[in-house]
N, CA, C and O of each residue as an XYZ file, in Angstrom:
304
protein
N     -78.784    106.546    -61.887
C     -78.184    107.136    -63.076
C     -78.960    106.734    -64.324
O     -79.289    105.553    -64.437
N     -79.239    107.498    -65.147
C     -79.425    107.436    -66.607
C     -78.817    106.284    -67.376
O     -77.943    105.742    -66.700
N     -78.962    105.810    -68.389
C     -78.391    104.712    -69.098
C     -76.838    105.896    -69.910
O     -75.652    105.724    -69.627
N     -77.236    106.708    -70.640
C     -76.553    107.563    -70.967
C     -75.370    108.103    -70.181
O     -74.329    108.499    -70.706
N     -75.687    108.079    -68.530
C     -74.482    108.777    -67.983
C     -73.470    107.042    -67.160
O     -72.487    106.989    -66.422
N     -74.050    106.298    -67.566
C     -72.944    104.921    -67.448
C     -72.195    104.696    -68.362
O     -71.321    103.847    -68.192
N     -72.330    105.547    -69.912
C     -71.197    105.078    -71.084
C     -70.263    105.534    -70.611
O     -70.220    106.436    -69.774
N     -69.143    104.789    -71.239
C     -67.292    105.479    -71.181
C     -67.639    106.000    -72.146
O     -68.255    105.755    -73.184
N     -66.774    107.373    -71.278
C     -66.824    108.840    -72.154
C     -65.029    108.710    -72.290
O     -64.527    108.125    -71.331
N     -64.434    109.001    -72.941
C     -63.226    109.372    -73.247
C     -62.906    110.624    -73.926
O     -63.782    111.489    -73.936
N     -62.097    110.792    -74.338
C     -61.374    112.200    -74.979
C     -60.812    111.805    -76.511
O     -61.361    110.929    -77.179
N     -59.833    112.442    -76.908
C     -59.845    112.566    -78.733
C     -58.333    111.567    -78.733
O     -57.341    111.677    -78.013
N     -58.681    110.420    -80.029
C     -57.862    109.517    -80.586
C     -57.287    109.963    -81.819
O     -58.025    110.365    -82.718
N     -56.110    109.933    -81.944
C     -55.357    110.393    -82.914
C     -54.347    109.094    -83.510
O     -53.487    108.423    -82.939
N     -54.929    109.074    -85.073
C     -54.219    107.815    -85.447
C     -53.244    107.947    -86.832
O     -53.791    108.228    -87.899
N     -52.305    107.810    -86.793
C     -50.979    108.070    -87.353
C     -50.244    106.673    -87.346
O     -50.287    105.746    -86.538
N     -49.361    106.894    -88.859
C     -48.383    106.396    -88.920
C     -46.972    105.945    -87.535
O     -46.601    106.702    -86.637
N     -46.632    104.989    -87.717
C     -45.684    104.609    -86.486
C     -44.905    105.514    -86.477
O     -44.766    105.994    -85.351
N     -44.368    105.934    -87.182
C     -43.255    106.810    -87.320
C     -43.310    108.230    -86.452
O     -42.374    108.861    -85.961
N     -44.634    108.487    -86.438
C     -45.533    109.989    -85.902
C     -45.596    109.307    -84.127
O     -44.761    109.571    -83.261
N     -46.266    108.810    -84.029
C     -46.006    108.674    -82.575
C     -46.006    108.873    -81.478
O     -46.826    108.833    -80.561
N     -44.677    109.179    -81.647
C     -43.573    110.115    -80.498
C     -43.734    111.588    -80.805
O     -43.730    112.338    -79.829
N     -43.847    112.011    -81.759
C     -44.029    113.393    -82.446
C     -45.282    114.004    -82.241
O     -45.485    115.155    -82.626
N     -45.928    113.496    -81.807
C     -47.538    113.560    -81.362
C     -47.698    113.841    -80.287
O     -48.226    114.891    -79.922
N     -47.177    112.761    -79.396
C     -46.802    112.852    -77.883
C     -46.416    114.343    -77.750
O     -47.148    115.302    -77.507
N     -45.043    114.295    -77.978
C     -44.482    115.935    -78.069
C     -45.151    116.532    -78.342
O     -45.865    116.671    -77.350
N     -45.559    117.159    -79.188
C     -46.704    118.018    -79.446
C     -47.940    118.251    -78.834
O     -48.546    119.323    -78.820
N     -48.346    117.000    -78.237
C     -49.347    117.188    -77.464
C     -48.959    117.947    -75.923
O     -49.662    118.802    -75.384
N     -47.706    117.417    -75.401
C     -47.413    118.099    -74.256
C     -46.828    119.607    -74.229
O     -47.079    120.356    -73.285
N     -45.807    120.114    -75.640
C     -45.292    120.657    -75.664
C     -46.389    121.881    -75.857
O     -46.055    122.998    -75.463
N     -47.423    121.731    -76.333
C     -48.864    122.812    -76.264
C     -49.915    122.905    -75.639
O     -50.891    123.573    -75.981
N     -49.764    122.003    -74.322
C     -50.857    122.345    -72.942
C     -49.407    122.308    -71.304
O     -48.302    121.766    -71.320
N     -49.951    122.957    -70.356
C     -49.168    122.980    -69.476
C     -49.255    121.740    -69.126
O     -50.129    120.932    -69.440
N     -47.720    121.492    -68.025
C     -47.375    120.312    -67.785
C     -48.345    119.274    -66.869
O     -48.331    119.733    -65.727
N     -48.990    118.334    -66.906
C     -49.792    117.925    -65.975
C     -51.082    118.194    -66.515
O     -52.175    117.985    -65.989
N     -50.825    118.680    -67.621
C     -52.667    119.179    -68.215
C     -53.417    118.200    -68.508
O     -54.618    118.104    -68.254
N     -52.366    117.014    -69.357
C     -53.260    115.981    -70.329
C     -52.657    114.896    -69.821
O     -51.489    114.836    -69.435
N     -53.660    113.820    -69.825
C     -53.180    112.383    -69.846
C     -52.735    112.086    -71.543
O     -53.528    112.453    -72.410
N     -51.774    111.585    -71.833
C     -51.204    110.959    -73.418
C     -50.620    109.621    -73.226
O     -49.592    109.343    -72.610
N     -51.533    108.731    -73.926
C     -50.877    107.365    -74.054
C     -50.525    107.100    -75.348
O     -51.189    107.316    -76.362
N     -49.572    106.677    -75.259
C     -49.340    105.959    -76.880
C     -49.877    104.528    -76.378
O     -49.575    103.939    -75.340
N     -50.914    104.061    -77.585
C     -51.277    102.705    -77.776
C     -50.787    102.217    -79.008
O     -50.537    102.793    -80.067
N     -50.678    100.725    -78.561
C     -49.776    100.053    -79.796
C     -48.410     99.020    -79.184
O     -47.599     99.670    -78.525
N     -48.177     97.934    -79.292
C     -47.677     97.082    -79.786
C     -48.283     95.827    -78.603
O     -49.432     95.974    -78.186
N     -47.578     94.807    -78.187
C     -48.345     93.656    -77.486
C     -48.584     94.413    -76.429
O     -48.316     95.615    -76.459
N     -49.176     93.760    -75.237
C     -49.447     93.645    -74.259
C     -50.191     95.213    -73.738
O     -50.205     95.645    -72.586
N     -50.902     96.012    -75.237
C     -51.786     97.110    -74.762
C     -53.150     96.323    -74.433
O     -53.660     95.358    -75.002
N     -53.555     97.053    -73.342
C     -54.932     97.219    -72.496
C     -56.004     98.104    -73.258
O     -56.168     99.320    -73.166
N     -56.869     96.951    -74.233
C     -57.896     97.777    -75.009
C     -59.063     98.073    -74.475
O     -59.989     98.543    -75.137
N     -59.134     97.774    -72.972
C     -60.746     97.697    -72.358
C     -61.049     98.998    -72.240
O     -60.272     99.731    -71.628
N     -62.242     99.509    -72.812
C     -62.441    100.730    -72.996
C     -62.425    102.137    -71.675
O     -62.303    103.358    -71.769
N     -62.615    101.190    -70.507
C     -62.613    102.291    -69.491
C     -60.998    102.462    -69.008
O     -60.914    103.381    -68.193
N     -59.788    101.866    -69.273
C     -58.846    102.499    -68.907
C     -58.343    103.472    -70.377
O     -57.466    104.333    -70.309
N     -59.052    103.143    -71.587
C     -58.258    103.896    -72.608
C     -59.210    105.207    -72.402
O     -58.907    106.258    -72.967
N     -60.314    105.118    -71.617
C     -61.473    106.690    -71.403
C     -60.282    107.522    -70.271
O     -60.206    108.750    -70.316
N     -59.655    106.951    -69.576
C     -58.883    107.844    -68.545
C     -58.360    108.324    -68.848
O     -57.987    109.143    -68.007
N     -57.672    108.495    -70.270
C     -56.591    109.684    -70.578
C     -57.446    110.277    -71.456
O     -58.500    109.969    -72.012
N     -56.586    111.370    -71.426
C     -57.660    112.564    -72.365
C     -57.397    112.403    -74.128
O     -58.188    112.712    -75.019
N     -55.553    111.621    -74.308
C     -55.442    111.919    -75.235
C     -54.816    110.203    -75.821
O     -53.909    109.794    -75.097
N     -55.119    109.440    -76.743
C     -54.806    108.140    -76.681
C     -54.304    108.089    -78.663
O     -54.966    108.138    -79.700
N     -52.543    107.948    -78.286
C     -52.042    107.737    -79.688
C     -52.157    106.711    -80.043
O     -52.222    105.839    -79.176
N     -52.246    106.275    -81.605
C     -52.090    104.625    -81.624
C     -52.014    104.766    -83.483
O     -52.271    105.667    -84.282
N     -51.667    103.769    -83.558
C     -50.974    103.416    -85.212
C     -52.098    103.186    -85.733
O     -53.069    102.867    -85.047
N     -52.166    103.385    -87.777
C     -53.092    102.692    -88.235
C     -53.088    100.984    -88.228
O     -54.096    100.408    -88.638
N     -52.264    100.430    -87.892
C     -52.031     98.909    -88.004
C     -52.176     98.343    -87.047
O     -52.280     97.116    -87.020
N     -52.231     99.283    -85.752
C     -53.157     98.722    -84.419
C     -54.851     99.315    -84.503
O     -55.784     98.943    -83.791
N     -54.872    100.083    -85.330
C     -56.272    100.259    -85.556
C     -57.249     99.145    -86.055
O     -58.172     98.623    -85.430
N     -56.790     98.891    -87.429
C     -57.015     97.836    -87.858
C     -56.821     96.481    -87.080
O     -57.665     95.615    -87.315
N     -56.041     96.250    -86.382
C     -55.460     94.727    -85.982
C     -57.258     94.837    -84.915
O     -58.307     94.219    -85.096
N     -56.958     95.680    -84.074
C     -58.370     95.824    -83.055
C     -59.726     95.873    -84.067
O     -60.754     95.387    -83.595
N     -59.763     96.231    -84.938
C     -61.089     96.388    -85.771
C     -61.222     94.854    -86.519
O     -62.306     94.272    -86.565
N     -60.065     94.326    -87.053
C     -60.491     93.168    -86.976
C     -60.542     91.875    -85.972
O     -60.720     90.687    -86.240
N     -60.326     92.516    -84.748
C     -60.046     91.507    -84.086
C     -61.731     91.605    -83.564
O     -62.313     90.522    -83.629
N     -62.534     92.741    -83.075
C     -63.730     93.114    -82.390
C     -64.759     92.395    -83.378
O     -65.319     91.425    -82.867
N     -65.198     92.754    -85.007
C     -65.695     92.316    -86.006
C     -66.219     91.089    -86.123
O     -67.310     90.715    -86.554
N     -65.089     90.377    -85.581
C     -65.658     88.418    -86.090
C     -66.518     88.168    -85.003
O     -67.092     87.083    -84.906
């Protein structure tokens, strides 16, 4: 294999307010057929940030304050 075809490839991150969420989720399922998309909500303890299980779903929710918490946690 190529160096290129060993990266984790994942799908599209959508980052919202806590409040949004769940509303996201919905929306995401409620506009592809059932079984179409993987959707995780990421966010609060005990999420799994290693990049090849967050590449398995197609669609990965998560807060701006877990954005940040991971951006500064990767940084130092």
């Amino acid at each position: 294999l190529c160096p290129w075809d060993r990266r984790v490839r994942g799908g599209t991150l959508i980052v919202c307010p806590m409040t949004l969420l769940s509303q996201w989720k919905a929306e995401c399922e409620a506009h592809t057929a059932p079984g179409l998309l993987s959707v995780l909500l990421y966010y609060g303890s005990g999420r799994d940030s290693e990049a090849r299980f967050l590449a398995q779903h197609d669609v990965v929710i998560t807060t701006y304050g877990t954005l940040h918490a991971e951006f500064k946690l990767r940084s130092c």
